[in-house]
C-alpha positions, 0 to 999 in steps of 0.5 A: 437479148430481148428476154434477158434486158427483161429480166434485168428490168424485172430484176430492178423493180423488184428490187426497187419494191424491196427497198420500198416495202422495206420503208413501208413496214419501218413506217408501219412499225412506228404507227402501230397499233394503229396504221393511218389511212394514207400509210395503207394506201401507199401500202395497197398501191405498192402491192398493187405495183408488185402485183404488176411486176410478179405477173410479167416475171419471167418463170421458171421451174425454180420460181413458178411456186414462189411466184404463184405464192407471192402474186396470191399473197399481194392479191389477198393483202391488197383486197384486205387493204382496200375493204378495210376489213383486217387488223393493223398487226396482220396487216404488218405481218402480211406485208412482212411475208410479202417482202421476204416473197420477193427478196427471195424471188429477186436472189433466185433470179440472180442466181438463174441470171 
């Protein structure tokens, strides 16, 4: 019982950090070619909360490869964020491949639920 309320937690957040990350690039979208500061720091903490949510997902044989891809793609994005060391476009780019990471881990879950 346990396991499974936890995995429809994880299941919302994830979803919730869809929807999320689908405002952020919207956000992004309209401030290219150059990103203000307070969009990239709402940009890193929601990759950071993603962060959080992908390492107490449950895994599977189904999610272990897209899991580990996801969490080392939100760990890059997120370190570049924060040094400022990127351009505006690979950052939109980034984040892009990071939401698609997490949708399909969300309808893989669904599908193992």
């Amino acid at each position: 019982m346990y396991e499974t309320s936890r995995h429809l937690h994880s299941n919302r957040l994830l979803e919730r950090f869809s929807e999320r990350l689908d405002d952020l690039l919207l956000k992004a979208r309209d401030h290219e070619p150059h990103l203000p500061p307070e969009l990239l720091d709402e940009i890193a903490a929601t990759t950071g909360e993603i962060m959080i949510v992908l390492m107490n997902f449950q895994e599977n044989r189904q999610t272990d490869a897209l899991l580990h891809e996801a969490l080392t793609h939100a760990s890059n994005l997120r370190q570049h964020l924060r040094s400022r060391q990127f351009k505006d476009e690979e950052i939109t780019e980034a984040f892009h491949g990071l939401k698609q990471e997490v949708e399909q881990l969300v309808r893989q879950s669904r599908r193992a639920a």
